[in-house]
C-alpha positions as CSV (number, residue, x, y, z in Angstrom):
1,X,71.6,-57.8,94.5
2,X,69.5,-60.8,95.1
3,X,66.4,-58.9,93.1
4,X,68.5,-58.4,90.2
5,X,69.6,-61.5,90.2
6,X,66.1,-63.3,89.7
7,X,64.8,-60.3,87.1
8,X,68.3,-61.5,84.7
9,X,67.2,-64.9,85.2
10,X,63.9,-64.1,84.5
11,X,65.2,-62.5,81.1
12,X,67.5,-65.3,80.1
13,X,64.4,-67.5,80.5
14,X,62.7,-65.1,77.9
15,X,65.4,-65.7,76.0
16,X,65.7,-69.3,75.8
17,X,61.3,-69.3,75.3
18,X,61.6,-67.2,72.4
19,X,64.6,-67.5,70.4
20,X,66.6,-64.5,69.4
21,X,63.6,-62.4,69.1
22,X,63.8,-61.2,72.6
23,X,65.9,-59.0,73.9
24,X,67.0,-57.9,77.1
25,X,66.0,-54.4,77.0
26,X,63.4,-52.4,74.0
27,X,65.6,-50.8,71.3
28,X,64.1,-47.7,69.5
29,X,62.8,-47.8,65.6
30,X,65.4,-46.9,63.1
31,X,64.6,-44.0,61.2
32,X,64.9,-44.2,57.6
33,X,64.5,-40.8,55.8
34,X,65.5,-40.6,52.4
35,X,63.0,-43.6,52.2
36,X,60.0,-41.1,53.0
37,X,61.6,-38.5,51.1
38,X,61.4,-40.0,48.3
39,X,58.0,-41.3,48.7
40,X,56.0,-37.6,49.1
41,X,58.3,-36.4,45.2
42,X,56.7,-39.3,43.7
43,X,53.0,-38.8,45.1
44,X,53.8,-34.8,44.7
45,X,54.7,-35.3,41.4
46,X,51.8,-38.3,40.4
47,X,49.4,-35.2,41.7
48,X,51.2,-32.6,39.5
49,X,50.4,-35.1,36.5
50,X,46.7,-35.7,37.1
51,X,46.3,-31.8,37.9
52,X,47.6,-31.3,34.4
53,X,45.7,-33.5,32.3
54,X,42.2,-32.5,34.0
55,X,43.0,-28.9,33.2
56,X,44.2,-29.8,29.4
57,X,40.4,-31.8,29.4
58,X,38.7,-29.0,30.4
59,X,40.1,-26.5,28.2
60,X,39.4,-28.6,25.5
61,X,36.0,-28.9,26.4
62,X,35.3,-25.2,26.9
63,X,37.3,-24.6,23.5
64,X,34.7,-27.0,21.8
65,X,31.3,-25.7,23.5
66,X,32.0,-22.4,23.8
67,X,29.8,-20.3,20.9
68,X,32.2,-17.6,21.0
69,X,34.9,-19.6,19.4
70,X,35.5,-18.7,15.6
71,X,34.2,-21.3,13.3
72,X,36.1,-22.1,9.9
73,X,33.6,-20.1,7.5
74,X,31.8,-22.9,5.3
75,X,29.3,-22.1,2.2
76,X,27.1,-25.1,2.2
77,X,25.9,-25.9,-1.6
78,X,22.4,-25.0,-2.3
79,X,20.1,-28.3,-2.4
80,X,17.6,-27.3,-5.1
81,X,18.4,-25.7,-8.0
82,X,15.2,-26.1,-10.3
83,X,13.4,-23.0,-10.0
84,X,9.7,-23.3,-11.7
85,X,5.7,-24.0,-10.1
86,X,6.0,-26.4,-7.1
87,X,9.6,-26.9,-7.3
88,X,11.0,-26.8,-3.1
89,X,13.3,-23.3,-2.3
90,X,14.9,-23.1,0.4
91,X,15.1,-18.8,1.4
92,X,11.4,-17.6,1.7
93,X,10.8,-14.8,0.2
94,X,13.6,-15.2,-1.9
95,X,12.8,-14.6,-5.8
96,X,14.4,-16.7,-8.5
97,X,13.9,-16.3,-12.7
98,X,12.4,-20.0,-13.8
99,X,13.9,-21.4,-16.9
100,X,11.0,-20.3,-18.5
101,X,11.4,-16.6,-18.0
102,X,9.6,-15.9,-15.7
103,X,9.7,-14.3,-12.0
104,X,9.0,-17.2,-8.9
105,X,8.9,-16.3,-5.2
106,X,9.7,-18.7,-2.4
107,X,6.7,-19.0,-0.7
108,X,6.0,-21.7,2.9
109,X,3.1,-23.0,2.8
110,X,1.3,-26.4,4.2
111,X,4.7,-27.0,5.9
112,X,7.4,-26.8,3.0
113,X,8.6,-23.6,0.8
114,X,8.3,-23.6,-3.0
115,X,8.4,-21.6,-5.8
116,X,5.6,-20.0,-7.1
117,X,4.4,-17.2,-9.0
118,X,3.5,-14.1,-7.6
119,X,0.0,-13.5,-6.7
120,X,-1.4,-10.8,-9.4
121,X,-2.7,-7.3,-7.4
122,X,-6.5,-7.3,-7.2
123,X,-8.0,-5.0,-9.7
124,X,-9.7,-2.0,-8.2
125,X,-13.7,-2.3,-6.9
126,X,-16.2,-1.6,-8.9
127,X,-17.6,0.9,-6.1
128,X,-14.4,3.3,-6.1
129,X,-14.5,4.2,-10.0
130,X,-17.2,6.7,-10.4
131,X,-19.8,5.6,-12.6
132,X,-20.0,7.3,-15.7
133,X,-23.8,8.8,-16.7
134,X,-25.1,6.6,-19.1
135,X,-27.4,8.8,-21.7
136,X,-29.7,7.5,-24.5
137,X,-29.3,9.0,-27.5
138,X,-31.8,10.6,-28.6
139,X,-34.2,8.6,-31.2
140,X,-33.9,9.7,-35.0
141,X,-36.4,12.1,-36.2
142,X,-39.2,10.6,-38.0
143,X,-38.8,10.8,-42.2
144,X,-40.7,13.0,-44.1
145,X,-44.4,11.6,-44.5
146,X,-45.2,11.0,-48.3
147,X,-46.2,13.8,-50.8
148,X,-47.6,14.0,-54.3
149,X,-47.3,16.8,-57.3
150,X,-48.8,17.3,-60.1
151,X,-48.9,14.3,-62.7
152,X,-50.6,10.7,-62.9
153,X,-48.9,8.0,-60.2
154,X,-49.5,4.7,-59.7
155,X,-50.5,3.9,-56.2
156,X,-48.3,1.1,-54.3
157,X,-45.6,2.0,-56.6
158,X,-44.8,5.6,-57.0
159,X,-46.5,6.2,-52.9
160,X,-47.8,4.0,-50.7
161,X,-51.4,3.7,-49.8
162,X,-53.4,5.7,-47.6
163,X,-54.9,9.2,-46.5
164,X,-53.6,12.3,-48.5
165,X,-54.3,15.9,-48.0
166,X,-53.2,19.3,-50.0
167,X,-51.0,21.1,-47.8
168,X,-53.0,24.8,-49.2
169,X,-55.8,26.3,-50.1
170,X,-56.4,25.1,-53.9
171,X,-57.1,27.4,-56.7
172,X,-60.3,27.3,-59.0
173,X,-58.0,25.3,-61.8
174,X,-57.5,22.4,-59.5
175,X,-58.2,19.2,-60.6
176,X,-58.3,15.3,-59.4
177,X,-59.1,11.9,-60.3
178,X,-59.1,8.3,-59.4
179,X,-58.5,5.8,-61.9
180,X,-58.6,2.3,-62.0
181,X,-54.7,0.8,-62.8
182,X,-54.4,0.0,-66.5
183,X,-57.7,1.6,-67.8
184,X,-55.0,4.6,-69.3
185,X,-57.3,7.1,-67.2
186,X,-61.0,5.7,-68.9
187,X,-62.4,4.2,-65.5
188,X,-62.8,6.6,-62.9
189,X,-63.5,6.1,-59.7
190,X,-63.4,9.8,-58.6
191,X,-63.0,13.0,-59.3
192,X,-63.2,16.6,-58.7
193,X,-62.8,20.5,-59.2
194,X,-63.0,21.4,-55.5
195,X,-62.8,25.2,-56.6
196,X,-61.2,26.2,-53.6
197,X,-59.8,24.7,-49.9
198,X,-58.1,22.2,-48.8
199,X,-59.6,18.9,-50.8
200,X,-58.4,15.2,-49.0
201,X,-58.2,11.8,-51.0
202,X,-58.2,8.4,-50.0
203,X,-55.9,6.3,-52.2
204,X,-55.4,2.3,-52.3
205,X,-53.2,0.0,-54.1
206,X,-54.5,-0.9,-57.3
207,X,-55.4,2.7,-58.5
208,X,-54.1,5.4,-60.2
209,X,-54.3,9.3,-58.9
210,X,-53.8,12.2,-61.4
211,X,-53.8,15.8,-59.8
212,X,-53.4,19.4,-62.1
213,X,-52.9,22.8,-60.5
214,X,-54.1,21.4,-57.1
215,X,-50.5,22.0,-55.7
216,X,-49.1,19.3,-53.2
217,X,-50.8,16.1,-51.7
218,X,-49.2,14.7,-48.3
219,X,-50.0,12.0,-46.4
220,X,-51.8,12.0,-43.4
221,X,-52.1,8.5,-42.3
């Protein structure tokens, strides 16, 4: 009895130290659970939100990267339009009619494509054509050297000058002379009655030459 006594007074003197925060003997934590209860639905249902809007974010992203995804079909307007020499194309190897009829290609070159005209084939090599035989025709016979008949000529007019020789044997009624031109026969020169053979003459301009029965005279240089 007498310890109990001096532990109440003990307590009282608590008491009076520290106000009506003391008490006489520890009381146990009040629970409060639809407090907590409601806490964890609103952080469940914050998390629910945040999980959502990262997956709509990443499906939009893999919609907009994703090469597989089907684009809207566009036909983009061709930039040039002028088709002629140096003009710029844009397909190589593409072929286009100029406005001046004719045929262009698209050709890159020097680090931009243009139209120009297609290069012309090369014409075949000499070397794989065989070469024709070339052959001279033949030269022209020579003409017919001059001859003489019977009568009296004027030499340089009637036959030209030179070395002239019966082409047979003469009879005994052959007959020749050289006159001078103009003397109408009277100034001879020569003459003869070679009786026989093959009598030769040499004639120059400026002379006359009669000839009877001696047959024909050619010339033989």
């Amino acid at each position: 009895m007498g310890g109990a006594a001096v532990v109440s007074g003990t307590a009282l003197l608590d008491r009076r130290r520290y106000g009506a925060r003391m008490s006489t003997s520890p009381q146990p934590p009040t629970a409060q659970p639809n407090a907590r209860k409601r806490q964890a639905l609103i952080a469940g249902g914050a998390a629910v939100a945040v999980l959502a809007i990262a997956v709509g974010a990443y499906e939009a992203g893999r919609a907009g990267s994703d090469p597989e995804a089907p684009a809207a079909a566009t036909t983009p307007a061709p930039r040039y339009t002028k088709v002629g020499i140096g003009y710029l194309c844009e397909n190589t190897n593409a072929s286009a009619v100029g406005d001046d009829g004719r045929t262009y290609n698209c050709v890159y070159a020097q680090g931009r494509a243009t139209w120009q005209l297609p290069t012309p084939s090369p014409s075949p090599s000499p070397s794989s054509t065989p070469a024709t035989p070339t052959t001279k025709p033949a030269p022209p016979p020579p003409p017919p050297p001059p001859t003489i008949d019977d009568g009296t000529w004027t030499v340089g007019i009637d036959f030209p000058p030179g070395t002239y020789r019966v082409t047979a044997q003469v009879s005994a009624d052959c007959y020749w002379a050289i006159t001078k031109s103009g003397s109408n026969g009277e100034n001879i020169i020569a003459n003869d009655i070679p009786g026989g053979g093959r009598p030769t003459v040499v004639l120059r301009k400026g002379q006359d030459f009669e000839t009877n029965d001696c047959g024909t005279w050619e010339k033989r240089k």
